[in-house]
C-alpha positions in Angstrom: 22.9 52.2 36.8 25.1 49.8 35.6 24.5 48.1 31.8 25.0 44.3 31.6 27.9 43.6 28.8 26.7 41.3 25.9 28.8 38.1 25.7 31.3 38.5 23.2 29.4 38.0 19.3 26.1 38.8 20.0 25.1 41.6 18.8 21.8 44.2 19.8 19.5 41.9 17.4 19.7 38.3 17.8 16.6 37.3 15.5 16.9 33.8 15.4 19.7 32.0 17.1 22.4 29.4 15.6 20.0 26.7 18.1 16.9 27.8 16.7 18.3 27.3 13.4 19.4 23.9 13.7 16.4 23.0 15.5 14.0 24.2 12.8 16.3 22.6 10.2 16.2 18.9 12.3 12.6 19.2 12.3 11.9 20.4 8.6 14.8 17.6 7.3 12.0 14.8 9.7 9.2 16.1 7.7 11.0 15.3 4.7 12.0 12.4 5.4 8.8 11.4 6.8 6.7 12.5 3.8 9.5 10.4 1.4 8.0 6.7 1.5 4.6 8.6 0.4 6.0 10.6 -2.7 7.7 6.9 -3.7 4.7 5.0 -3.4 1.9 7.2 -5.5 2.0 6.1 -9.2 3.1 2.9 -8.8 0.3 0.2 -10.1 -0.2 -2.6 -8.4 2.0 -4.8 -11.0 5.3 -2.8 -10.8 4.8 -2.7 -7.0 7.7 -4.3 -5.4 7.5 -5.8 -2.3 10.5 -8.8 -0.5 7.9 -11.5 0.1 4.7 -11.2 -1.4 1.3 -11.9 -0.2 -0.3 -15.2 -1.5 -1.8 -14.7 -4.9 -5.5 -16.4 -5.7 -6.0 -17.8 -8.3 -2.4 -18.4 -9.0 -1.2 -16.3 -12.3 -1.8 -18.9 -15.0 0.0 -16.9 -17.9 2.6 -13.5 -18.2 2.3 -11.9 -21.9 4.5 -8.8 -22.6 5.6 -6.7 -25.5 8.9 -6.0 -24.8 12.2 -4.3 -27.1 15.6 -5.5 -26.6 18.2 -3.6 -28.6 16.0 -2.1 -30.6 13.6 -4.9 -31.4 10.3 -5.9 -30.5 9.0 -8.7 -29.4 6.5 -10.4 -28.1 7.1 -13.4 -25.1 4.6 -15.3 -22.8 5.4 -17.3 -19.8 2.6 -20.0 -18.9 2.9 -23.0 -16.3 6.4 -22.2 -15.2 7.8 -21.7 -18.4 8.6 -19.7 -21.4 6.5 -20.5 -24.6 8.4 -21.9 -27.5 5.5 -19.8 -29.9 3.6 -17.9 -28.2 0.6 -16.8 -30.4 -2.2 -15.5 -28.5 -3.5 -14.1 -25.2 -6.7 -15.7 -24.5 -9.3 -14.5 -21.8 -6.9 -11.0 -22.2 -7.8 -8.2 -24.4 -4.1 -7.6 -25.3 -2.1 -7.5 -28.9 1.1 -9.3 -29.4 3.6 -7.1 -31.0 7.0 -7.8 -32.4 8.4 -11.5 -33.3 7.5 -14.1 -31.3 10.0 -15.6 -29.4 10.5 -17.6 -26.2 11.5 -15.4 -23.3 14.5 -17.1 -21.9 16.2 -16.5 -25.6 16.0 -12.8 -25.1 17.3 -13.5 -21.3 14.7 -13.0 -19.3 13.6 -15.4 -16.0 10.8 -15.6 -14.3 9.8 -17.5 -10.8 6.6 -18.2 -9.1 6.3 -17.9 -5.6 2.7 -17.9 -3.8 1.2 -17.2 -7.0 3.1 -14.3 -7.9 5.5 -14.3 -10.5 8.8 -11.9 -10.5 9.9 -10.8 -14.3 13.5 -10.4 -14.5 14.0 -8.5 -17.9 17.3 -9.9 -20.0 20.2 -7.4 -21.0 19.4 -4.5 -22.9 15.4 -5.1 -22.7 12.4 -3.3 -21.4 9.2 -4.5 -20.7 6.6 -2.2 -22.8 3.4 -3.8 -22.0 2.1 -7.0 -20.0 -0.9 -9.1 -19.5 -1.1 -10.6 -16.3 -4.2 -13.7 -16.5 -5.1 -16.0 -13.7 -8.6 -17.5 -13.0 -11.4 -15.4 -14.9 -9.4 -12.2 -14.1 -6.7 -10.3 -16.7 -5.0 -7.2 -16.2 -3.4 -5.7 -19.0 -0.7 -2.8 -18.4 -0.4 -0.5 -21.4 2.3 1.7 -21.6 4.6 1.3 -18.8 8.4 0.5 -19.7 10.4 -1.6 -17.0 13.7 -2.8 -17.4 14.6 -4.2 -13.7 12.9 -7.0 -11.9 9.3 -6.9 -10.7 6.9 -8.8 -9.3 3.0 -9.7 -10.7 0.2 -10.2 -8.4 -3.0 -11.8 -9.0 -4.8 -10.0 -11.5 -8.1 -8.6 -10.4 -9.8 -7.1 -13.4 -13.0 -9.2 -14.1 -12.9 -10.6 -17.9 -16.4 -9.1 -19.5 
């Protein structure tokens, strides 16, 4: 009876196969990527989310308030009606505390446009964004304890004021 030679580096237990390998790793490096936009997307509120063209926003935000730092300083800035307040004082319809000097936004370098409604905060040099109010209509939502320093962009608020 003749015996069949093995091709040359194969041995008597092949186990798993250089294929198999690289098949199972193609497939487990898909589910990774697959399950990536998911893992990027849970945590995010809805006021940090960032998005290229935003969905209409009604009511239109009337006012942005935020407690911000900027090397080391805190202030507070509010952008109302397409434009940064000269003095901004208060927050009203919001449940939210100024903190820090008041000063207009666009002297600590930041900018701000409106588009549909929304409004995209871009934070000045050396700033981050501790806290924001976001008011439009009867609605404010008030975002405690998130620190941003790049841009982002507000949507409608959609807490009811009680």
């Amino acid at each position: 009876m003749a015996v069949a030679e093995k091709p040359m580096g194969e041995s008597e237990s092949q186990g798993v196969t250089r294929r198999d390998l690289l098949r199972r790793g193609a497939v487990l490096g898909g589910a990774v990527v697959w399950m990536t936009p998911v893992v990027q997307t849970i945590g995010m509120s809805r006021a940090f989310a960032q998005t290229a063209s935003p969905e209409p926003c009604t009511p239109a935000i009337s006012y942005v308030a935020m407690n911000v730092t900027c090397g080391g300083t805190d202030y507070f800035i509010k952008w109302e009606d397409g434009g940064w307040e000269n003095d901004p004082k208060a927050t009203p319809g919001c449940n939210f505390t100024p903190v820090g000097d008041m000063v207009k936004g666009s002297d600590l370098g930041f900018s701000a446009s409106a588009s549909g409604g929304n409004v995209t905060i871009t934070p000045g040099e050396l700033c981050t964004v501790n806290e924001v109010a976001v008011k439009g209509g009867q609605n404010c939502d008030v975002f405690l304890g998130t620190s941003y320093t790049g841009p982002f962009i507000l949507r409608c608020p959609q807490s009811a004021i009680g």
